[in-house]
C-alpha positions, 0 to 999 in steps of 0.5 A, a space after each residue: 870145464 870149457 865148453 866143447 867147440 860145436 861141429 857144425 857139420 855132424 849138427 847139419 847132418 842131425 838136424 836132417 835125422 830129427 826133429 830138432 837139435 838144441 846146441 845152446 850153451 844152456 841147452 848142452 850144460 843143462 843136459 850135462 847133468 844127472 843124478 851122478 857125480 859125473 859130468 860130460 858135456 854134450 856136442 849137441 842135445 836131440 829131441 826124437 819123436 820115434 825110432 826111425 828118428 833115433 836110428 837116424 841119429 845114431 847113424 849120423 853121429 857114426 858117421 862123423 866117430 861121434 858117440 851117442 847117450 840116451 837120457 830121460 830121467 836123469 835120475 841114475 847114480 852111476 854116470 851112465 846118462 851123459 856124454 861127450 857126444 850126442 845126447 839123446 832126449 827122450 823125455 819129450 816125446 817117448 810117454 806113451 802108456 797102454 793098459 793091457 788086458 785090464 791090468 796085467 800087463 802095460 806098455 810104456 815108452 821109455 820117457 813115462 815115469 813108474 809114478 805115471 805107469 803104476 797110476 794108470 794101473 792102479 785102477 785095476 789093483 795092479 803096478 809094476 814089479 820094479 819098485 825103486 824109491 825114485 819113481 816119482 821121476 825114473 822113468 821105464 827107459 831106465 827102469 830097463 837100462 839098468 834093470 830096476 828093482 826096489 824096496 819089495 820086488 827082489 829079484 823075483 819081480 825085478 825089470 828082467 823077471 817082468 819084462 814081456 817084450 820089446 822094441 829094440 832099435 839096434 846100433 845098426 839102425 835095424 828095429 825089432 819088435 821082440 814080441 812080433 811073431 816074426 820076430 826071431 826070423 827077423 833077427 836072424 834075416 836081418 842081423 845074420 852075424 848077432 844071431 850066430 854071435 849070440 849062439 856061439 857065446 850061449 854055448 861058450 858059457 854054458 859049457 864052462 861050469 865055472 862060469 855058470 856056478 859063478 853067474 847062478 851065485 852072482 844072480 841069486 841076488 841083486 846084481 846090476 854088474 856088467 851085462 845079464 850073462 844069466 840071460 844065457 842060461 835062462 833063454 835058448 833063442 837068440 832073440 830071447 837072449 838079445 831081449 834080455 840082455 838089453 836089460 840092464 845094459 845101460 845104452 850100451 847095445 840098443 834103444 829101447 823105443 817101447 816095453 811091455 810088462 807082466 805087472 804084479 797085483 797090488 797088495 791094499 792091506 798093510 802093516 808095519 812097524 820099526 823093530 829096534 835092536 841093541 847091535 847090528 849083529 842082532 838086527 842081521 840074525 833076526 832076517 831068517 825069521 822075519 822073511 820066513 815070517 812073510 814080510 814083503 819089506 824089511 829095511 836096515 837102518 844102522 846106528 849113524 841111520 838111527 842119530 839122523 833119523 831122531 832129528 827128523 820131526 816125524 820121528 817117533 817117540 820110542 825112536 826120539 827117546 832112544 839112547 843110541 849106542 851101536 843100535 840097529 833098526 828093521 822097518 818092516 812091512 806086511 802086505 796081504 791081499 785081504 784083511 783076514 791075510 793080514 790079520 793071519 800074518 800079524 798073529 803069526 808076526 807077534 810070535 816072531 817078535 816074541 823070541 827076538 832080542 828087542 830093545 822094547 816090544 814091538 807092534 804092527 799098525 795098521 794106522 796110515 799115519 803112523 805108517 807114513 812116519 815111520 817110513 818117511 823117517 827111512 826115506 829121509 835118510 838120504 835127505 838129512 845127510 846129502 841136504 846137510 853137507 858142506 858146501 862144495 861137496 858131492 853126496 855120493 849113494 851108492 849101494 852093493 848086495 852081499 849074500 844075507 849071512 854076510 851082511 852083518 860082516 859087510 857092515 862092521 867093516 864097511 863102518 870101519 873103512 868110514 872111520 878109516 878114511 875119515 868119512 864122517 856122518 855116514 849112513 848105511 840103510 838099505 833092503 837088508 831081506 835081500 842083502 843089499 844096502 845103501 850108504 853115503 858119503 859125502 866128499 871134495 873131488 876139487 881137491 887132488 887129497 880127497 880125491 886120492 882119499 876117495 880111490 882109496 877107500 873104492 878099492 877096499 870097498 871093492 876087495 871087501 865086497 867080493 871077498 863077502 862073495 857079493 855085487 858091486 853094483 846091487 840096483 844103480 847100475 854099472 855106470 861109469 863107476 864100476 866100470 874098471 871093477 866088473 873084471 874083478 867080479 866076474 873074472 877074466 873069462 866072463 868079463 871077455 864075454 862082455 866084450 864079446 858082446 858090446 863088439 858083437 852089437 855094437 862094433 863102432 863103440 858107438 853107443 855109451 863108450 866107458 860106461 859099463 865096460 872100459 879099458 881104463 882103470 882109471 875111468 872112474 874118477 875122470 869127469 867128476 862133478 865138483 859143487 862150486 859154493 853159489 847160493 843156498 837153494 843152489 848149494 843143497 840140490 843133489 840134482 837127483 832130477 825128482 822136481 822135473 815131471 812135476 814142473 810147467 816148464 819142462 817141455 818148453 825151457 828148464 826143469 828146477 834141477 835145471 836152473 840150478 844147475 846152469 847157476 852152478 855153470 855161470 859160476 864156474 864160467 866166472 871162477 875160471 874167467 871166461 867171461 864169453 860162456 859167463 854172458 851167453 848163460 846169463 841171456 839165456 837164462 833170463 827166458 828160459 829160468 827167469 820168466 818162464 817159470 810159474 814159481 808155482 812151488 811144485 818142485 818142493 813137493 818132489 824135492 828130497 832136500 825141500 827146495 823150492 826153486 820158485 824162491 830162487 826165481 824170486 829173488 833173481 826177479 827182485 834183482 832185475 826189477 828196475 826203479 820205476 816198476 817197484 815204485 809202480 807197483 808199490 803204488 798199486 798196493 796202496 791203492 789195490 782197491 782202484 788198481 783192480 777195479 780198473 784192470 776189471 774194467 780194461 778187460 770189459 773194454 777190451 771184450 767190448 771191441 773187436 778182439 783183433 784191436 785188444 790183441 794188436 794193441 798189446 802186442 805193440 806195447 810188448 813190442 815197445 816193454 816187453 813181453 814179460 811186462 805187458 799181457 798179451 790180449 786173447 779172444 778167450 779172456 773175460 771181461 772184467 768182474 764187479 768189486 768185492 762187497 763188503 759186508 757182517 752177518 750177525 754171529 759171524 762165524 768166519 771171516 771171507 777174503 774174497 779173492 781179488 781175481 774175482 775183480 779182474 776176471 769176470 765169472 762164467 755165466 750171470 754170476 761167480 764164486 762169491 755169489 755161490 759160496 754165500 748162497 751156500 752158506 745162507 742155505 747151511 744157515 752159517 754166518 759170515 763177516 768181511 774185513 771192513 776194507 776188503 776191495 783194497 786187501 791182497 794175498 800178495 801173491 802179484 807182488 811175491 811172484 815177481 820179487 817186488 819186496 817193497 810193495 809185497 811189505 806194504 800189502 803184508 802190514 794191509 792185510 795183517 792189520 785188517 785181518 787181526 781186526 776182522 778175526 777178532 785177533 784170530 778167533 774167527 778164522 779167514 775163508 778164501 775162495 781161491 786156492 792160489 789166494 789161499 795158500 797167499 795168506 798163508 805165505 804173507 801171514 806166516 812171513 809176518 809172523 801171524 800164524 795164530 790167524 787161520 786160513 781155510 780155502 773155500 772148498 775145505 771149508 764147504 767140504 767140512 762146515 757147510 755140505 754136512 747142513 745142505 739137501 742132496 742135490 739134482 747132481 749132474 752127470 759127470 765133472 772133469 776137475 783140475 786140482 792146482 799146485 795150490 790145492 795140493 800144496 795145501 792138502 784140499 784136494 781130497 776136499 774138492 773131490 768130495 764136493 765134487 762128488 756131491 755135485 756129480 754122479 761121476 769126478 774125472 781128475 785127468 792122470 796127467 794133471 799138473 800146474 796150468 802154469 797160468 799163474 796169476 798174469 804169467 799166462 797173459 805174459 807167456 801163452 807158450 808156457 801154459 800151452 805146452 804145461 797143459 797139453 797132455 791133461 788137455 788131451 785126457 779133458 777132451 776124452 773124458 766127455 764130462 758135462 761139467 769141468 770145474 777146479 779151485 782158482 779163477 786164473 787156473 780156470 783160465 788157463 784150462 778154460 784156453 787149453 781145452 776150450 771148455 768153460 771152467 767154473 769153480 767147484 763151488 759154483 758147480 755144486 751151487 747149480 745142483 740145489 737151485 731146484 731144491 
């Protein structure tokens, strides 16, 4: 769609009410994306930092008929997250977390992710009671707004039954704090007319019977349809009303600034086992006996569920070998407070599996492993079908609940409206204990056929859900959806109630117009989203938002999701000509997507459908890379060995004169390349390092690559890593060989990261060689001693085809071959760590803890650790990057008061070493000073 024309009036006015105003064409188009299948664009996007700037907003865009959307995650299904108005982002700067009461409660504010909530009470054995499976990137603002459940939590423990209290910020502008004492004469005082309208309505639903059987059946499950009327019936005072029927109002009544919640205990002992049945029938009888059995979770999985699930390569074996024809499956759960509750339930569970109609008999494990793969099979799901969808169609999951007797009937004919319509590959999983499933499908809303085929199929999805006595909307929200539908659920009676309430709080329609309540039938196939074909790291995302918190960027230009999503706009500029928008997208990006990102590969590891938008960076960088700089750099890989010595000796210069002469001279240069090109000199930079040494140990019985940023970067104190590592292995008497031509290898990293294929090829066929002779054809394996290194050898060894020579990053290596031979040593007293998106990538941070325990009576790794973003030179080129990628783990370093702080990867020490100002060291070399004296 054409971008909207900016109102430079209601802009002035918002950029007097907040913090800043971002109105770019990239800022507006990147925001108009969600989870869902609708899209709106934006007039304009605000960064708040409070809610007295969240009231200002609001007042502003009234004042000027504009309506307003709150956006955090991203991560809702129902299009209850964008708009044409004014886009409120509260990702930024709304992630506050207070643990109470030593875990049994926690306030959040609205941008904190449940991952971030439940890690900080994980301490205390505790979490939250909402538990959907997007809680690596849902965040408690819609955790809130659409009354968040999950996988175990049912009702029983969902947002609403949890919530303690609240700060509301109503459209008014007046802001209520639910948990103050004052708080229901404040309401009263301050908000005369809500407080009397909210006695009025409670007493017009309680005193009609229809409408209270009718809300006591819709609530008995999950329901996320229309306003919480049962707020009515469970609560008498108004504000105790108000609070909760903000849950689950989607944006529409008010701003939650700041929630507190009762939180449940963490249940450590569990197990778990996928019950295979011949039909759906059998599968659905079985639930009364297994919820009577205790399991905390039992999902559904169907037969189209069970196909996909067989390509999986975690699958199991008795699933692979299964000959599915109409079967069903039950992946179920028990979680016990203690081992002996476990082993009580699982006895009592043995003699449930006795009498059921299986098609093999069944056992529980307790075995992590096992348990990891059977439930990666049920939450790949949804990765199998929406990665392997056509080109230019949307994944659509959605999800209702129906009473648990019902839920075999829904499914037979749910499968039947599939075939009907022609929806092929169609998966029907979901939380079969409380009647509530998920299924997708995929389809075209650029094509007036299909789109007629989708309205179609809704509304006898609609008729078959209510006639089974169910909710349209189970856990996803109402949205923009079901919107039309909520009539049809709840009656005229209760559905003018609804109204009577979004009039009541909000009289100007201001806050979230269309979604959840709308006048037109027809809204619900307005807006849609459609998928133009651009490339194939673009064409699979689903934009489900879960790479965003993990990504360096995202307080300072573009999430994953959002380079992708601002390529699928450029290519909608050009296919409708409008070459204007198609010019302001491609300059925009080349700062925000193109250079400030640390393609560090983190996004891959949230990502449902396993993309890593890094390669996308990549290969946009081969694209831009001009003549001169790959022969520059093609150059620099057949001398490696003089290239590196002297970037060493540059920065030994550089220390060596006063530092505002180093600093002024590179910013010129910038000034004159640009600042993507040529490193910006700061005080906190090293001197340069000394040049690998090469040398064989009889009886080697590992290879060690030395990293070269040991050469560029000079260590902390008289020596680094290397010196360290060897010191350590002479001690545990384990002998060590280097390739003969070690100074002049790389990983290839520098040249990968910044698309140079050229001298990346001619580095790969250095490397492979030198490493082929050196391991002895892969005999002896390669030891790194920096993780970004070597997680390198591994990309560049794997590309080349060598997968029989095996890397091992330093601390492994130390962790598994050399502390079992060392003395116990004169351990410090704490040690603050910096995992990095290496280590993780390549699974050694449980290493590095545990080396790290050996040098210190106390390991901190920071809650808010992430990607310093420094990557390689990418810190040097762009200081803002890993500045704001750092600040929040920066503040925890501080705190923490470690006498130690140590991670993996010399220009990740670099970059941390900048943003905390505390040295850095690698782990190795920490545990290396303990044993000096021993």
């Amino acid at each position: 769609m054409p971008l909207p024309i900016l109102d430079r009036e209601l802009v002035s006015a918002l950029e007097g009410a907040c913090s800043r105003v971002r109105t770019r064409a990239t800022d507006r188009l990147a925001s108009a994306h969600d989870a869902s299948h609708y899209l709106l664009v934006p007039l304009a996007v605000t960064d708040v930092e409070d809610a007295e700037e969240v009231a200002a907003v609001v007042a502003a865009a009234r004042a000027r008929g504009v309506c307003v959307a709150f956006r955090s995650g991203g991560t809702s299904l129902s299009g209850q997250a964008g708009t044409g108005g004014v886009l409120v982002d509260t990702r930024r700067n709304f992630r506050r977390i207070d643990v109470l009461d030593k875990g049994r409660r926690v306030r959040a504010q609205p941008g904190a992710t449940v991952r971030a909530v439940n890690a900080r009470l994980s301490r205390h054995g505790r979490k939250l009671g909402p538990d959907p499976a997007s809680e690596i990137a849902c965040t408690i603002g819609g955790v809130v707004a659409n009354n968040s459940s999950g996988m175990s939590c049912g009702t029983h423990a969902n947002a609403y039954a949890t919530l303690e209290s609240a700060i509301l910020v109503l459209p008014s502008g007046t802001v209520i704090d639910t948990g103050a004492p004052d708080a229901a004469e404040l309401l009263e005082t301050r908000e005369p007319a809500i407080h009397a309208g909210l006695e009025r309505l409670r007493d017009r639903v309680r005193r009609d019977p229809d409408s209270v059987a009718k809300l006591r059946r819709l609530h008995a499950i999950k329901n996320t349809m229309g306003y919480g009327l049962n707020s009515f019936l469970d609560f008498t005072r108004p504000i105790d009303i108000l609070e909760h029927l903000v849950v689950g109002s989607e944006g529409t009544l008010a701003f939650v600034a700041e929630v507190t919640f009762r939180t449940v205990p963490v249940k450590a002992h569990l197990a778990t086992v996928l019950l295979t049945f011949t039909s759906l029938a059998d599968a659905t009888a079985a639930l009364p006996s297994l919820v009577a059995a205790g399991f905390a979770t039992i999902e559904l999985m169907d037969a189209a569920s069970l196909l996909v699930a067989q390509q999986d390569p975690e699958a199991t074996a008795e699933l692979t070998t299964l000959a599915v024809d109409g079967h069903a499956a039950l992946l179920v759960e028990l979680q016990e407070d203690s081992a002996e509750a476990l082993e009580d339930a699982a006895e009592r569970a043995a003699m449930v599996f006795a009498r059921l109609p299986l098609v093999a008999p069944a056992a529980l494990t307790r075995d992590p492993a096992t348990r990891d793969r059977l439930w990666h099979i049920r939450k790949g799901l949804f990765t199998a079908v929406a990665g392997a969808r056509p080109p230019g169609t949307t994944a659509l999951l959605e999800d209702i609940a129906v009473p648990v007797q019902r839920l075999n009937e829904t499914c037979t004919r749910l499968i039947a409206l599939f075939d009907r319509y022609g929806y092929e590959g169609s998966v029907i999983f979901g939380h079969a204990k409380d009647g509530n499933i998920h299924f997708l499908i995929n389809e075209r809303f650029d094509d007036p056929e299909k789109l007629t085929r989708y309205e179609s199929f809704t509304e006898d999805m609609v008729d078959l859900v209510i006639t089974q006595g169910g909710t349209l909307k189970a856990e996803h929200g109402t949205g923009r959806i079901m919107a039309p539908y909520v009539a049809r659920q709840y009656g005229a009676e209760l559905h003018e109630v609804m109204w009577e309430i979004k009039r009541l709080l909000d009289p100007g329609m201001v806050l979230n117009p269309g979604v959840l309540l709308t006048d037109d039938p027809h809204s619900h196939t307005k807006n849609l989203k459609t998928a133009p074909a651009v490339e194939s790291e673009v064409d699979r995302c689903v934009e489900c938002g879960y790479c965003e918190p993990v990504c360096p960027s995202r307080d300072l230009t573009l999430t994953p999701r959002e380079r992708i999503v601002l390529r699928r706009e450029l290519q909608r500029a050009r296919d409708r000509g409008d070459d204007e928008l198609a010019r302001a997208l491609e300059k925009e990006y080349g700062y925000d997507a193109i250079e400030t990102c640390a393609v560090d590969g983190m996004c891959q590891s949230a990502c449902p459908v396993l993309i890593n938008t890094g390669d996308l960076v990549r290969r946009l960088r081969a694209e831009n890379q001009n003549t001169v700089t790959r022969a520059g750099w093609k150059a620099a890989a057949h001398r490696w060995d003089l290239v590196s010595t002297v970037g060493g000796k540059a920065l030994s210069v550089a220390d060596a004169v006063p530092t505002v002469v180093a600093h002024v001279a590179s910013k010129v240069a910038r000034s004159v390349l640009g600042a993507d090109a040529v490193p910006l000199y700061t005080a906190d930079l090293p001197p340069g390092g000394s040049r690998r040494k090469v040398f064989a140990e009889a009886d080697a019985v590992a290879v060690y690559f030395s990293s070269c940023t040991t050469t560029m970067f000079g260590p902390v104190g008289k020596d680094g890593v290397a010196e360290s590592f060897l010191r350590l292995c002479e001690r545990a008497r384990i002998a060590l060989r280097t390739p003969d031509d070690l100074p002049s290898l790389c990983c290839g990293t520098p040249w990968k990261s910044k698309g140079l294929t050229q001298g990346y090829a001619v580095m790969k066929d250095r490397v492979v060689n030198s490493l082929l002779l050196a391991t002895a054809g892969g005999r002896l394996p390669v030891v790194c001693d920096a993780s970004s290194c070597t997680e390198g050898l591994h990309v560049l060894l794997d590309a080349a085809g060598q997968l029989g020579i095996r890397v091992i990053d330093a601390v492994a290596f130390v962790d598994e071959f050399v502390l079992p031979r060392l003395p116990a040593g004169d351990r410090i007293a704490s040690v603050t760590l910096h995992p990095t998106c290496s280590s993780t990538h390549l699974g050694v941070n449980p290493s590095l803890s545990r080396v790290a325990a050996a040098a210190a009576e106390s390991v901190v790794v920071p809650e808010d650790w992430g990607c310093c973003a420094f990557a390689g030179d990418r810190g040097m080129l762009h200081p803002e990057l890993t500045a704001t990628a750092t600040a929040r783990e920066a503040a925890q370093v501080v705190a923490a008061g470690s006498v130690a702080h140590a991670s993996l990867n010399r220009t990740c020490e670099l970059g941390m070493t900048r943003a905390t100002g505390h040295d850095y060291r690698h782990i190795l070399q920490v545990l290396d000073d303990t044993l000096r004296t021993t």
